[in-house]
N, CA, C and O atoms as a MOPAC input file, in Angstrom:
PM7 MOZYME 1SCF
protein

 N    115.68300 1   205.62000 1   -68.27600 1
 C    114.36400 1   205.94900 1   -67.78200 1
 C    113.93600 1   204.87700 1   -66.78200 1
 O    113.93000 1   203.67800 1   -67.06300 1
 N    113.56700 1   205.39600 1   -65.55800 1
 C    112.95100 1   204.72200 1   -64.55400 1
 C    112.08200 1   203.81900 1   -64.80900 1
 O    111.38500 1   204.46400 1   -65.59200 1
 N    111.47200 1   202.56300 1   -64.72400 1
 C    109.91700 1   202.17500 1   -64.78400 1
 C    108.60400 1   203.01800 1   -64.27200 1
 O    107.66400 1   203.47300 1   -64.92200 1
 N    108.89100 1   203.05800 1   -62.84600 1
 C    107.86200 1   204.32000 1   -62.37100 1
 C    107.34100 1   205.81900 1   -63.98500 1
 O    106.32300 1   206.15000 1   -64.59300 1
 N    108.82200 1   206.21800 1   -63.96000 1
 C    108.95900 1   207.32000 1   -65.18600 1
 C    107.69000 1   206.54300 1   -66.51600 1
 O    106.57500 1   206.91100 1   -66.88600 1
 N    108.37300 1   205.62900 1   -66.81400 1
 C    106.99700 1   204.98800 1   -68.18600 1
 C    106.28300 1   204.77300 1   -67.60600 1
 O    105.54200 1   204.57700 1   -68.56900 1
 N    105.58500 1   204.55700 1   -66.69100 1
 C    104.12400 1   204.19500 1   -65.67900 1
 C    103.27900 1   205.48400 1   -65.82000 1
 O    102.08400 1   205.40700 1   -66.10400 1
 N    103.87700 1   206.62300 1   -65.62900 1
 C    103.06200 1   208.03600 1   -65.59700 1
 C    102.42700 1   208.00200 1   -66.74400 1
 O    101.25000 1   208.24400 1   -66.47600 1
 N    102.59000 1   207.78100 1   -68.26200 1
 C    102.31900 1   207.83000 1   -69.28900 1
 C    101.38700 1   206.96800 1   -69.63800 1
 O    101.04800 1   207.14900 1   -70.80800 1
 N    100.56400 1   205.69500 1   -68.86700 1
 C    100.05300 1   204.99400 1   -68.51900 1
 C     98.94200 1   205.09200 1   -67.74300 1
 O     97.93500 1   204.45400 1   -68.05300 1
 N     98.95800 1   205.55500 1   -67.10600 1
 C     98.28900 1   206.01700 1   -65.67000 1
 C     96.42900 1   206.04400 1   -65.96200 1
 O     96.01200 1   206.85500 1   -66.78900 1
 N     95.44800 1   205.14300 1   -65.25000 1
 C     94.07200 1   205.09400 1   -66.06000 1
 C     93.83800 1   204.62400 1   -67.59000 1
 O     93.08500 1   204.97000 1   -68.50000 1
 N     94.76700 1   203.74900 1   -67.43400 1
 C     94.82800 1   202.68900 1   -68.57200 1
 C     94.90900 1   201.48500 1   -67.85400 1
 O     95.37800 1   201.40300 1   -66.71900 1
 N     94.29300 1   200.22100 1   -68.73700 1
 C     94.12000 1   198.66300 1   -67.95600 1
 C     95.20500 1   197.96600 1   -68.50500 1
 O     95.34800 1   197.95300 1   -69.72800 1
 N     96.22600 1   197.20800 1   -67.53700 1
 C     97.32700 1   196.57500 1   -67.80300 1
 C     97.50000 1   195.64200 1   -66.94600 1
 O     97.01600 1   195.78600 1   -65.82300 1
 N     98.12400 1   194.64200 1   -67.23100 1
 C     98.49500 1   193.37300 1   -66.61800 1
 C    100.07400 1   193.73400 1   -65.42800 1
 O    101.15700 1   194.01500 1   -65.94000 1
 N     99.95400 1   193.67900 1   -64.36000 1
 C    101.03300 1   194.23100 1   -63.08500 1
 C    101.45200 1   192.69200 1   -63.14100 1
 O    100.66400 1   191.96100 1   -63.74100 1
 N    102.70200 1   192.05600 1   -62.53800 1
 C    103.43300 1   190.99500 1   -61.87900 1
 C    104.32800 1   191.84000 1   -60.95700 1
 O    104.95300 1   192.83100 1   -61.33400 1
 N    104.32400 1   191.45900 1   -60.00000 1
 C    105.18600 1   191.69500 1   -58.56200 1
 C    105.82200 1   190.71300 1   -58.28300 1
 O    105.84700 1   189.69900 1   -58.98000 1
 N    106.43800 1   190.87000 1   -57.20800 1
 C    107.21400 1   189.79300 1   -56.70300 1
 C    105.71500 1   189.13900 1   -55.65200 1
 O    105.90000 1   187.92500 1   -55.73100 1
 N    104.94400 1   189.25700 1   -55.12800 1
 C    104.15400 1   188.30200 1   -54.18900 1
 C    102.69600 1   187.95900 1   -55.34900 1
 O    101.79800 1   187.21400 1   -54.95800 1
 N    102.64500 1   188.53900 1   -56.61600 1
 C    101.28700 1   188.41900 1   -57.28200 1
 C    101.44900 1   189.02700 1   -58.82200 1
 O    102.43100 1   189.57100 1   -59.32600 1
 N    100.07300 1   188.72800 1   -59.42400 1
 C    100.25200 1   189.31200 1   -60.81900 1
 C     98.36500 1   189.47600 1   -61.10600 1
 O     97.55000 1   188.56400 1   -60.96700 1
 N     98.12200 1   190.65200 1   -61.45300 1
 C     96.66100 1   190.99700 1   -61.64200 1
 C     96.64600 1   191.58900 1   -62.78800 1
 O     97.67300 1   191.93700 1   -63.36900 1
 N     95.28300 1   191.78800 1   -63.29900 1
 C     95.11300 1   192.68400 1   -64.22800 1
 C     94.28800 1   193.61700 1   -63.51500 1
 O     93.62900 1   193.29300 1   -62.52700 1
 N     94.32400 1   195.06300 1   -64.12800 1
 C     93.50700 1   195.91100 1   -63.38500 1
 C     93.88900 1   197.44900 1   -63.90300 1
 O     94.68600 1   197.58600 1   -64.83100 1
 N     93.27800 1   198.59500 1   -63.25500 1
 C     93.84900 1   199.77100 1   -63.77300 1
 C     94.43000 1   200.43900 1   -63.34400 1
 O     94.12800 1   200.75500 1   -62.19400 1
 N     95.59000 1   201.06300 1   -63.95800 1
 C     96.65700 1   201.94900 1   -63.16900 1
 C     96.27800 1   203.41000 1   -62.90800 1
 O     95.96100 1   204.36100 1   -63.62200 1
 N     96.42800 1   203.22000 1   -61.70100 1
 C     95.37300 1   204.68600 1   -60.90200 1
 C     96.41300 1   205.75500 1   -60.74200 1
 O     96.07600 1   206.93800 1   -60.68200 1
 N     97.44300 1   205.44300 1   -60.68300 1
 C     98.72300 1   206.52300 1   -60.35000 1
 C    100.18300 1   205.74500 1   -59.99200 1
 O    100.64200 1   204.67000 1   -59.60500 1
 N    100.41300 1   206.57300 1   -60.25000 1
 C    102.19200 1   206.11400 1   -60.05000 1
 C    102.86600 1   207.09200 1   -59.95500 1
 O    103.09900 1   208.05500 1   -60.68600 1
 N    103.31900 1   206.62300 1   -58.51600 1
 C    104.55100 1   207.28900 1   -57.63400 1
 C    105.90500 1   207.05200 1   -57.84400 1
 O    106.23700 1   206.05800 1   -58.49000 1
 N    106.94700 1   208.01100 1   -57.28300 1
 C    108.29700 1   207.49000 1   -56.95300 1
 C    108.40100 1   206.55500 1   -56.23800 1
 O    109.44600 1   205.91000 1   -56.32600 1
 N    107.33400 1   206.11500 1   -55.23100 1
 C    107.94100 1   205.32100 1   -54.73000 1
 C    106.99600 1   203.65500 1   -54.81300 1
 O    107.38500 1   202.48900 1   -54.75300 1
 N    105.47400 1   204.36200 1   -54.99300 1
 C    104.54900 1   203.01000 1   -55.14500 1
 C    103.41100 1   203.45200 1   -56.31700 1
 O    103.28900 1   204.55300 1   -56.85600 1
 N    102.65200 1   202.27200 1   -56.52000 1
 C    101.84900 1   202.50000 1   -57.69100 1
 C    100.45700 1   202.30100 1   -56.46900 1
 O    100.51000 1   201.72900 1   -55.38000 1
 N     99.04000 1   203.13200 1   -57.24800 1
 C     98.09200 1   202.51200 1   -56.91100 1
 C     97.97700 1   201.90200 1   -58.11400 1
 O     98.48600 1   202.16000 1   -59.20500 1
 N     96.95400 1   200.73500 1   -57.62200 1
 C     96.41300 1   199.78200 1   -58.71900 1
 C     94.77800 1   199.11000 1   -57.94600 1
 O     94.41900 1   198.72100 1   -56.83400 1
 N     94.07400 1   199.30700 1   -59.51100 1
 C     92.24500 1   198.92300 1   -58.86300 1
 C     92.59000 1   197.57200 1   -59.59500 1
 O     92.99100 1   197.55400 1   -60.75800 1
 N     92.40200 1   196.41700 1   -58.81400 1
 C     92.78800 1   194.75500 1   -59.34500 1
 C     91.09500 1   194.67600 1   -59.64100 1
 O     90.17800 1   195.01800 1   -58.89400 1
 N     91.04600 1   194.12600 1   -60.94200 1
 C     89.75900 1   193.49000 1   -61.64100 1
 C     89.65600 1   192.31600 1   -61.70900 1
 O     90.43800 1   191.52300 1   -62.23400 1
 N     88.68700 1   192.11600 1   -61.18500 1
 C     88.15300 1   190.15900 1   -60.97500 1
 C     87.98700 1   190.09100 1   -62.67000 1
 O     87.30900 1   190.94600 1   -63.23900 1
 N     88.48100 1   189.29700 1   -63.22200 1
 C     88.10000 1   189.10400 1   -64.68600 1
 C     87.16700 1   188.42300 1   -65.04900 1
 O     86.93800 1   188.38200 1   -66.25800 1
 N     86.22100 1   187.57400 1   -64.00800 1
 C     85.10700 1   186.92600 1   -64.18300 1
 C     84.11500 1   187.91500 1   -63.94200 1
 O     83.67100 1   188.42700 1   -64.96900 1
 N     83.64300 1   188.32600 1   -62.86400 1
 C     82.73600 1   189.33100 1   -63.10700 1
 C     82.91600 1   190.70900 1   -63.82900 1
 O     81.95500 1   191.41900 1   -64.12300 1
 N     84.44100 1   191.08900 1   -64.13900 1
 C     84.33400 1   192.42200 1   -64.60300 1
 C     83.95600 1   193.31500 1   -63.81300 1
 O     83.35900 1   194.20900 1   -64.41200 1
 N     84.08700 1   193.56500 1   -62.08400 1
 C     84.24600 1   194.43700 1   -61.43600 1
 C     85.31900 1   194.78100 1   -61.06000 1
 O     86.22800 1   194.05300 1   -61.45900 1
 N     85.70100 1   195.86400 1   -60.25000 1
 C     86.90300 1   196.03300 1   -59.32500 1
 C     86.81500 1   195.46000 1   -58.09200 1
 O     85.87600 1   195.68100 1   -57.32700 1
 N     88.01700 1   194.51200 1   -57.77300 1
 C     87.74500 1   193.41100 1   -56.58500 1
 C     88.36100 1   194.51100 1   -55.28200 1
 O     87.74500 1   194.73900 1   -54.24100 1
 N     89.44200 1   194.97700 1   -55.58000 1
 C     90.69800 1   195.73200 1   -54.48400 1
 C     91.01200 1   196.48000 1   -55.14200 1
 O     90.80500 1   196.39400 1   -56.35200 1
 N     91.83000 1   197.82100 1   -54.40200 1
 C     92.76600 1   198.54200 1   -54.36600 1
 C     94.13600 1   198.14400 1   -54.07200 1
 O     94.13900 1   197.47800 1   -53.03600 1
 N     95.05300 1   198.25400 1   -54.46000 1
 C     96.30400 1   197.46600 1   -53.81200 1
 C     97.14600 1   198.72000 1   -54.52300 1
 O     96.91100 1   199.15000 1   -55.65300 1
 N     98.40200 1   199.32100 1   -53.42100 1
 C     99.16800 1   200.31200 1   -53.25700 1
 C    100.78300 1   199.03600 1   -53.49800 1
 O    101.25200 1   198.42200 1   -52.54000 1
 N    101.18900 1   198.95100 1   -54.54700 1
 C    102.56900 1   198.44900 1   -54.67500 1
 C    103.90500 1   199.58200 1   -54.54900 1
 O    104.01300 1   200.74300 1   -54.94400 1
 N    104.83700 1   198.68300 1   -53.82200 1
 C    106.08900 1   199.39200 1   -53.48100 1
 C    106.77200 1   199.03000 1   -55.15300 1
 O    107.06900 1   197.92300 1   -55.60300 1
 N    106.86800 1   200.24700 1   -55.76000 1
 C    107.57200 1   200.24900 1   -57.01000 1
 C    108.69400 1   199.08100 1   -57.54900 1
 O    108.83300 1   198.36800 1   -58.54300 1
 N    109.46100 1   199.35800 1   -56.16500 1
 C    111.12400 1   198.13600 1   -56.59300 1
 C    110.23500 1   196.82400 1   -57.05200 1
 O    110.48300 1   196.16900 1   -58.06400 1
 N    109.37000 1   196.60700 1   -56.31500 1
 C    109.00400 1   195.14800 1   -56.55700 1
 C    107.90500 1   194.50600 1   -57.64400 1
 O    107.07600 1   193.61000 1   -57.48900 1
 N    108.21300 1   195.27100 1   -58.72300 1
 C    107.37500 1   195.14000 1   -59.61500 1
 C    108.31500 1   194.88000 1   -61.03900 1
 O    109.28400 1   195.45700 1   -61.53000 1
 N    107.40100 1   193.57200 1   -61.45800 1
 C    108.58200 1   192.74600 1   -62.02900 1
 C    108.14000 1   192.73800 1   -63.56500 1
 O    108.98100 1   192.31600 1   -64.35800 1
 N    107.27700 1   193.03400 1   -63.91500 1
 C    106.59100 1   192.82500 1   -65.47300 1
 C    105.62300 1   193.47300 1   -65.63900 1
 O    104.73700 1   193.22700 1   -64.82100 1
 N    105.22700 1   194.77700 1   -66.90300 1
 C    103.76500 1   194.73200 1   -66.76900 1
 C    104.03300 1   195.21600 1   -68.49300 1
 O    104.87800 1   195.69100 1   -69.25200 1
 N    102.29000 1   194.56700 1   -68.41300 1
 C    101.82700 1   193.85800 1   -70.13500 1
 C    101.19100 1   195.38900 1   -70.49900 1
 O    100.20700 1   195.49900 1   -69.76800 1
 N    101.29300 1   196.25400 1   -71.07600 1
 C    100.09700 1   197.24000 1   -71.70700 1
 C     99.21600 1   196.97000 1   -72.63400 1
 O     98.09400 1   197.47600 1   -72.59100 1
 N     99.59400 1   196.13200 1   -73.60600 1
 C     98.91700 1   196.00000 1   -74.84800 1
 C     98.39400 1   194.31300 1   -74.44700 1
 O     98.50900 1   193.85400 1   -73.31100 1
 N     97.75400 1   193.45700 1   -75.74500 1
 C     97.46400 1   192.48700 1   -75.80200 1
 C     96.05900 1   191.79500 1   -75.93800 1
 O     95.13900 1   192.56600 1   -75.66500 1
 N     95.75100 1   190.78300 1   -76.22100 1
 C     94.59000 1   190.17300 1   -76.39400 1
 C     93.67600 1   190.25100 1   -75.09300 1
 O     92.59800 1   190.83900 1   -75.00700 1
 N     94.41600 1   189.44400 1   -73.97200 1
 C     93.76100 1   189.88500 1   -72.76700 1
 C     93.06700 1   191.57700 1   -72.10100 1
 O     91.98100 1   191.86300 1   -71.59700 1
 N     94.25200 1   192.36600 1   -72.40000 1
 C     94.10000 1   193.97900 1   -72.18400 1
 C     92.69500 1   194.55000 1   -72.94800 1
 O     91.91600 1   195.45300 1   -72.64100 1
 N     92.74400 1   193.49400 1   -74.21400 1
 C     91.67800 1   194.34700 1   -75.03200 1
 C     90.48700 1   194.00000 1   -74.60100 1
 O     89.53800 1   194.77400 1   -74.72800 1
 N     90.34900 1   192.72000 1   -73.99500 1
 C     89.34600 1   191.84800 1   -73.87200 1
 C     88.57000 1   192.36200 1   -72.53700 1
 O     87.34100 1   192.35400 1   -72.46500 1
 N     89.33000 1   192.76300 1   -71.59900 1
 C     88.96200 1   193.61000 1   -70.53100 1
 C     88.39800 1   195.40800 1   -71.00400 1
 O     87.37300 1   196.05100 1   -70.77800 1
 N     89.47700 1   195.64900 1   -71.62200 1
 C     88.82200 1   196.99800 1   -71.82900 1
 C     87.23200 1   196.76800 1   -72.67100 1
 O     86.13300 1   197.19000 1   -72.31000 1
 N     87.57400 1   195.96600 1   -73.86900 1
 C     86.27100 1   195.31900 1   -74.26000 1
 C     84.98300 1   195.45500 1   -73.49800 1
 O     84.13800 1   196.32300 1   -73.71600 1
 N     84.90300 1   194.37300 1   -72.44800 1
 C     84.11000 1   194.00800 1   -71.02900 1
 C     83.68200 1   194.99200 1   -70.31800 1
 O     82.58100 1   194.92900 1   -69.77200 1
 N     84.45700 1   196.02500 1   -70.21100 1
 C     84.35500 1   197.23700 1   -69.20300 1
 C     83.05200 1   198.38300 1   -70.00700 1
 O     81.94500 1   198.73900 1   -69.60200 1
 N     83.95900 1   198.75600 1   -71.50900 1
 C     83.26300 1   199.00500 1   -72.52500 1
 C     81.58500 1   199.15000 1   -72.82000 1
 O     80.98300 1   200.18700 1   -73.09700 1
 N     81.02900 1   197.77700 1   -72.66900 1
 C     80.20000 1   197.38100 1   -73.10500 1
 C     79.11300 1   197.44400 1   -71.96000 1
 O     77.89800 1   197.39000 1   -72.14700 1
 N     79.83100 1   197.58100 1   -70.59300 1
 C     79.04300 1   197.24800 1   -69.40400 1
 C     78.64300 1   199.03400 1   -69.00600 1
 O     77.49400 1   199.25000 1   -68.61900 1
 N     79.42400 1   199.98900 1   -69.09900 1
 C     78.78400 1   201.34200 1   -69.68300 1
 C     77.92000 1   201.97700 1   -69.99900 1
 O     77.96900 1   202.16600 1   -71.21500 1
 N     76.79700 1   202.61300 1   -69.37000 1
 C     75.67600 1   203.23000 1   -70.08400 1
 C     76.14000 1   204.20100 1   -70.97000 1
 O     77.33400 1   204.49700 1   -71.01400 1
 N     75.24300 1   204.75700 1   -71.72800 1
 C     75.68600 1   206.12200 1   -72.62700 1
 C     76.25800 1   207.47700 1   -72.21300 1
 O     76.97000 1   208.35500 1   -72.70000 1
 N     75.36600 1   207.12600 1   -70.67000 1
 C     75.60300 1   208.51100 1   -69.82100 1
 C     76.70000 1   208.86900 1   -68.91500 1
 O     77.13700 1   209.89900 1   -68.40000 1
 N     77.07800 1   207.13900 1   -68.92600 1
 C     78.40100 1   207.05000 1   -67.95300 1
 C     79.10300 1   208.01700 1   -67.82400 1
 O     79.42000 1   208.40600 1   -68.94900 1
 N     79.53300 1   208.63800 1   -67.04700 1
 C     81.01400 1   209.15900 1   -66.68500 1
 C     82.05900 1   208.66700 1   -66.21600 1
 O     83.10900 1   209.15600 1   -66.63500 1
 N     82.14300 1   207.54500 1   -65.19900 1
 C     83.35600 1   207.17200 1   -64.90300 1
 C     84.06600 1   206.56000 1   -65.65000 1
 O     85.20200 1   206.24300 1   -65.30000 1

């Protein structure tokens, strides 16, 4: 199984990316055959800083689970009105 292939299953979930030029946390917006989008989250304010479109090959590690992962989804969570939709 491809990486891209386990990425789909993922997809609008918050995970930790490493590339070869960087490593963010943020949410996985889609994933392609050939690149991922990804919304990179400033972890101090808890907004979305960028969009960043990665070329698949060059993606070297990514975290799904973890203390950090939760701690963000946590953050995101809480910052939410009732009525939210997004």
């Amino acid at each position: 199984m491809k990486l891209v292939e386990k990425l789909k299953e993922y997809e609008n979930q918050y995970v930790f990316i490493r590339w070869v030029t960087g490593g963010e946390y943020g949410k996985l917006i889609y994933a392609g055959d050939d690149f991922i989008e990804f919304n990179i989250i400033d972890v101090d304010t808890m907004t979305y800083r960028e969009t960043v479109l990665i070329y698949a090959p060059l993606i070297l590690e990514v975290t799904i689970g973890g203390v950090d992962i939760a701690r963000i989804v946590a953050e995101v969570s809480s910052q939410m009105s009732v009525g939210d939709n997004s």
